[in-house]
N, C-alpha and C positions, 0 to 999 in steps of 0.2 A: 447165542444162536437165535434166542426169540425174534431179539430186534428184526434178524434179516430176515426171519421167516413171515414178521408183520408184513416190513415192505414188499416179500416176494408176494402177497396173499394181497396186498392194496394196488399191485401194479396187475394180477391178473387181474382184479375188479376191474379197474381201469382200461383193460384192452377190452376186457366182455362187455364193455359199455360202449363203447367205439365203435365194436363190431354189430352193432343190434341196426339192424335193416330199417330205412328212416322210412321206408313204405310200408311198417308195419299197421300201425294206425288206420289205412287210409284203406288196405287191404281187407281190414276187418268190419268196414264202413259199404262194402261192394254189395253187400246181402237184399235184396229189395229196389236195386235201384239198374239205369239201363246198363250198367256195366257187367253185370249178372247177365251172361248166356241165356239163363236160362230166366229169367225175366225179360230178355230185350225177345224171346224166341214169344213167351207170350204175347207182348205186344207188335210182334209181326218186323221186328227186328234180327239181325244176323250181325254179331259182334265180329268184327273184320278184325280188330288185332287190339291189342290194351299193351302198354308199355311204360314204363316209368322211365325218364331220362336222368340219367345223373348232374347233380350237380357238384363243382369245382368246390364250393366254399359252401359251411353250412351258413345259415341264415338269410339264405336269397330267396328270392320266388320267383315264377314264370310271371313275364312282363308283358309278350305279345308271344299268339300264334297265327301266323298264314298258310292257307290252303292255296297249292299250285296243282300243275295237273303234274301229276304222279310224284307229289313230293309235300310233305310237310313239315314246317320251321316252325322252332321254338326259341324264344330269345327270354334269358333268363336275366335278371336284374345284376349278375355279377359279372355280364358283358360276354356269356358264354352263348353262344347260336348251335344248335342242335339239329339235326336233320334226319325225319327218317320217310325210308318210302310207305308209298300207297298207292292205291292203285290209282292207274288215268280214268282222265276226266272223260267220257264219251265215247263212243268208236268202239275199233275194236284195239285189246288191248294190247298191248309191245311185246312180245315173248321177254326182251333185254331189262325191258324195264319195270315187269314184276314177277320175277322169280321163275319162268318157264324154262331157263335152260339151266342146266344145273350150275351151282357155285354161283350164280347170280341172287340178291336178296329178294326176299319176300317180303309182302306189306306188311306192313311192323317192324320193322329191321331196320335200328337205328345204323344209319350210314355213317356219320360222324359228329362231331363234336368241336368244335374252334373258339379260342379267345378273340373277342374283336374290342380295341379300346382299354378302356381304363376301367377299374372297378366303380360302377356306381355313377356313371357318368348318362347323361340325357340319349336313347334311344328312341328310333321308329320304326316299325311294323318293316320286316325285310321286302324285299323284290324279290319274284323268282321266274325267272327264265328257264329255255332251255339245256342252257351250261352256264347257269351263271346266279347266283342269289347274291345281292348286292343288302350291308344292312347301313344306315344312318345312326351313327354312334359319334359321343364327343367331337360337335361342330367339321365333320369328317363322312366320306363315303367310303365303302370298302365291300370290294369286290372277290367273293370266294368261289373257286370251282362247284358247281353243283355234284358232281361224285365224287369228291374226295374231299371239300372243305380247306384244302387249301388255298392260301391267300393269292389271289389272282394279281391285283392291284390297291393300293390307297389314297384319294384324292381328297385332298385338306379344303376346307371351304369357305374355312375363318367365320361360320355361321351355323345352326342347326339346321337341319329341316323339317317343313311343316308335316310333310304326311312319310306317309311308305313311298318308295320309288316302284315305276313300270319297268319292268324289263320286256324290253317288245322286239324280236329281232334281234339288228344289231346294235340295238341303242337302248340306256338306261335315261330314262324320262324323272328328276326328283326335283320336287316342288321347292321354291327358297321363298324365303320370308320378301324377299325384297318384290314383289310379287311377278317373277319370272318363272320359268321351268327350263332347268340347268340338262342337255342332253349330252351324253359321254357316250362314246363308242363301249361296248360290252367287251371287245379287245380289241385294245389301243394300237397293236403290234398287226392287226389285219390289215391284208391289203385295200384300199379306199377303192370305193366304185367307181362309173359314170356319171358325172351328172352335167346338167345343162350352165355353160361358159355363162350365166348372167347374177342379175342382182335374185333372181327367183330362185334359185338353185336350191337352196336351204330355206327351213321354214323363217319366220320373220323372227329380229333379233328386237331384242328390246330400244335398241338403235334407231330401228328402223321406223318410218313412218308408213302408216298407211295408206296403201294406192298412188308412189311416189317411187316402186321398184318395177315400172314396168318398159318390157323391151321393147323396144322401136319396131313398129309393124313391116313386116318383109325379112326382118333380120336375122339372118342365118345363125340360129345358137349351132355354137362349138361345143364340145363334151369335154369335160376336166374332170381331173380325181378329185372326188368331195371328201372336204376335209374332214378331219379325225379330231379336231380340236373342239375342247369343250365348248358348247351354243348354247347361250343363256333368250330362251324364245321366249317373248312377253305373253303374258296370260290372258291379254285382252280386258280385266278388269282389274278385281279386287285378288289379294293373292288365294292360291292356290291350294286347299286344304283335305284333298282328296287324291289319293295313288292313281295316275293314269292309268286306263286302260286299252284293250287292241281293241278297235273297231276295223272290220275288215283288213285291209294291209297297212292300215294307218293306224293310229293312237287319237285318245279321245281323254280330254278333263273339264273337268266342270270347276270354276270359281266359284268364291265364297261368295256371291252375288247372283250367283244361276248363269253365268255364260257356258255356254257349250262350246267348248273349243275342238273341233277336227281337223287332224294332220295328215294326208294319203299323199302318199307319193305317186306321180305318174310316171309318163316316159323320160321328161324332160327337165322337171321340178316335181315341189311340193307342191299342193295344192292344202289353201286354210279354208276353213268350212265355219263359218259360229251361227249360234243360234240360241236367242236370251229365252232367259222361260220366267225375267221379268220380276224372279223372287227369289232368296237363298233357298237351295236344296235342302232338302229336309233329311238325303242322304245321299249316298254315292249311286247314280244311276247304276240300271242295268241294261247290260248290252248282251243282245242274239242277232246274232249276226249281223247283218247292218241295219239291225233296230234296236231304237235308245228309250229306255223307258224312267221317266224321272219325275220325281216328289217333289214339291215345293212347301216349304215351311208354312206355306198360307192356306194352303190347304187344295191344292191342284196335281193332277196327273194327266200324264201327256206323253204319247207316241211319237219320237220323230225319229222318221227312214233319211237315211242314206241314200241318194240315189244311185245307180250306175253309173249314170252320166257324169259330165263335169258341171253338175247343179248343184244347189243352197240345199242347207239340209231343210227339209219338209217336215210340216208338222202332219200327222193323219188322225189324230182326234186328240182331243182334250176334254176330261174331265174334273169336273167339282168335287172334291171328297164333302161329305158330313164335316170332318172336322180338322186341323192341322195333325197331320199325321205325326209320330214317332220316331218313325224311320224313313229308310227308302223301301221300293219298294221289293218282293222276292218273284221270281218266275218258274213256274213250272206247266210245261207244254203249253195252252194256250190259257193259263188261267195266272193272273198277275193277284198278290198276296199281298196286303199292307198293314201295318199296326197303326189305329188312330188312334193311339195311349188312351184315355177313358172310356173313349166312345166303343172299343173296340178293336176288332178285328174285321176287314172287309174285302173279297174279292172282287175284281172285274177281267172283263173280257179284255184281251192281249189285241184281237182282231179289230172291235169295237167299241172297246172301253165301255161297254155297258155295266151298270152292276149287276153280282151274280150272286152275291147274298152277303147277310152282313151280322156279326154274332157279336152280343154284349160282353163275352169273354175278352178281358185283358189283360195280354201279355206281350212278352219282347220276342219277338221272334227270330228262333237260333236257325233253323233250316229247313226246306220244302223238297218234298220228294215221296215216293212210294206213297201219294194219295194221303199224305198229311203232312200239315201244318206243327214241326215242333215247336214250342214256346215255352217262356219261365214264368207262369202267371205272377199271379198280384202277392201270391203268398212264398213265393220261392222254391218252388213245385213245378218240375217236368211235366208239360202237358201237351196231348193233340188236339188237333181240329181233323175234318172230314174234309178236301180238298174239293169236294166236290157240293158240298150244303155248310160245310161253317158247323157241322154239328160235333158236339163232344164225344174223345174219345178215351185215349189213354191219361191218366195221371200217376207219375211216380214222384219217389224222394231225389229229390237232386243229391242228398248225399256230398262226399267234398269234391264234388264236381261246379263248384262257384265261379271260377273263372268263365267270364263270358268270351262263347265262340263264336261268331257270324259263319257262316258258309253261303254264298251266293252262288257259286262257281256250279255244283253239283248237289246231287241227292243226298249223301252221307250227312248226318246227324255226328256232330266231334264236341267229345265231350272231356275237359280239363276241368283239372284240379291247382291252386298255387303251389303244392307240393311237388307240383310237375308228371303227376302221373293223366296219360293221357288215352282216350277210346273213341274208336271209328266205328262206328253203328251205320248200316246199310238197309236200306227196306228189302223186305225177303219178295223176290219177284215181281217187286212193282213197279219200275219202269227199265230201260235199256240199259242203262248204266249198271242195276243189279243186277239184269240178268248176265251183262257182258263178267261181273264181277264173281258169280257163282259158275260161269262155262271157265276162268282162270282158276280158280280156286281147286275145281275137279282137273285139270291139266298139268294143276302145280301136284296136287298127289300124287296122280300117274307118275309125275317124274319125279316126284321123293319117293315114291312105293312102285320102282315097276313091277315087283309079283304080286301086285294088288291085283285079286280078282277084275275081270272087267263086267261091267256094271250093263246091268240086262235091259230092256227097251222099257220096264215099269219105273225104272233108277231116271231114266232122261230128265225129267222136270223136275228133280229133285231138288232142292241147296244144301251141299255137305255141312254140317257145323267145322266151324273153326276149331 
């Protein structure tokens, strides 16, 4: 009887070992740093939701994350995509789509989970649309429901791709090596629009030559259903190493050479828009509304508008940096945020591209919002700026929060670990988006607590904690 009572005593070892929670480490790591409530409340933060994703197989890591409007993806190294909500980007928010009507989720609330590909095989930063997050896995594109993570579609490509895909509308926009931009309907199976009976109907194929598709003056276009079949549109230069984005109703990418490439659809065709800026970008421009604000590796920054009309896109000022910047650059209301790696950190004006000041502090810059600049200085340390003088403010421990997160899209501060545990930090009432995000958060109570006292006219300006 020994013997079996050994193995009974080494197989419960063996379960109690199994079962020990692999977010314990990382948990015990939270104390001091912004994932602490009650540190992120000191520095004028409001912890929106912390969640750890599970992973399929142990020994992987988080490989990429992307911020959409009211959604965020995690792609983990063992070909698993993860999805959980957050709140929108802007505006006012969706009752459906963060948690206001009951049995609907709440931010943090991971939605699903999907295998996509082979274990271990080459990934890119997903796409996320309105119904649709597309991820670039194993020489292949694959198309998954945005609420339910199931497999929408799979298009084989016999090649990888260089960046993240746009999901714009009804078309997914993903960059190929061979330097084109491959566009796919978002569902194949939808009915095909109007478009104009000529050679302009679609944007320009890599086929095609330039200034050699144009119709005959007086000639009456007829309207046909535009096809659904994958269009591989030339990039205009060098290939394409950057996710498209929406510029107004059309799409917008920059080449590995600085071409601006703009796609707008009108009544009749497409309309192509470029505009060189003469030098590799030094990162992925930033677009508000039909204004493009982009970095060049040489050390230049530059506004060009969109017009209304059917015009060239326009430049409206250009500026000289100090020094070849880091990045691209970050915007928040009229004040544009750049990292010029040694030199600094330096703002300018959105309206005038003037400078507005400029701080010897260097760091990477992860997000802009609620009246500071977060960044990961020189030493591996959470740090602020003062959005409005460049002057120092917070510093905390990064903690296993080392995965780098970009946020361009909005104010939220998102903070990742390789272990995959993940935190959405909000500025406590410092611009629209957080207040839109604490008038949700007092709505979602009401409707998880309707005998919750109602809250007296001293409460209005409040922010509940999480």
């Amino acid at each position: 009887m020994l013997p079996s009572l050994r193995r009974c005593l080494t197989l419960l070892a063996v379960v109690s070992t199994s079962l020990t929670p692999a977010v314990a480490p990382a948990q015990c790591c939270l104390a001091g740093t912004a994932a602490d409530e009650f540190t992120a409340d000191r520095v004028g933060l409001v912890r929106e939701w912390i969640v750890q994703i599970p992973f399929v197989a142990s020994g992987w890591s988080l490989e990429h994350v992307v911020i959409g409007n009211g959604l965020v993806v995690a792609q983990c190294s063992d070909g698993t995509v993860h999805a959980i909500q957050s709140a929108p980007i802007g505006g006012k928010p969706s009752p459906t789509a963060v948690g206001l009507v009951p049995g609907t989720p709440l931010p943090g609330s991971l939605l699903w989970s999907q295998r996509v590909g082979g274990i271990g095989g080459p990934s890119t930063p997903a796409g996320i649309g309105s119904d649709l997050v597309t991820v670039g896995r194993d020489r292949g594109l694959y198309g998954l429901e945005r609420s339910t993570g199931l497999p929408r579609w799979h298009r084989p490509l016999g090649q990888s791709l260089l960046s993240g895909q746009g999901v714009i509308d009804n078309w997914v926009y993903a960059p190929s090596p061979d330097r084109t931009v491959i566009r796919f309907p978002t569902n194949p199976l939808r009915q095909p629009s109007l478009a104009a009976d000529s050679t302009e109907a679609g944007p320009k194929t890599a086929k095609q030559k330039s200034g050699k598709a144009v119709a005959a003056k007086g000639k009456k276009k007829r309207k046909r259903a535009e096809s659904l079949d994958p269009l591989a549109i030339t990039g205009g230069g060098r290939a394409v190493g950057m996710a498209p984005v929406q510029l107004a109703e059309g799409v917008l990418w920059c080449t590995s050479d600085g071409l601006l490439v703009a796609l707008e659809p009108t009544e009749l065709e497409w309309r192509r828009r470029e505009f060189s800026l003469e030098n590799p970008p030094a990162g992925p421009p930033v677009v508000r509304d039909r204004s493009i604000f982009a970095a060049t590796a040489t050390g230049d920054l530059a506004r060009i508008d969109l017009p209304d009309s059917l015009k060239e896109l326009r430049l409206v000022w250009n500026t000289v940096l100090p020094g070849p910047p880091a990045s691209g650059p970050f915007l928040e209301d009229d004040v544009i945020v750049i990292s010029l790696g040694e030199l600094g950190i330096a703002a300018y004006s959105a309206e005038t591209g003037t400078q507005l000041w400029q701080t010897c502090m260097i760091g990477s810059i992860r997000a802009v919002g609620g009246g500071r600049i977060w960044c990961i200085d020189e030493v591996g340390r959470l740090a602020s700026l003062d959005t409005a003088d460049g002057s120092r403010r917070e510093v905390l421990c990064l903690g296993p929060f080392t995965l780098p997160v970009v946020n361009e899209l909005s104010d939220r501060l998102l903070l990742a670990s390789p272990s995959g545990m993940l935190v959405s930090l909000a500025p406590r009432g410092g611009t629209a988006t957080a207040k839109a995000a604490a008038a949700t958060a007092k709505a979602a109570a009401a409707v998880t607590d309707p005998a919750a006292p109602a809250r007296g006219p001293s409460d209005a300006g409040t922010t509940p904690r999480p």
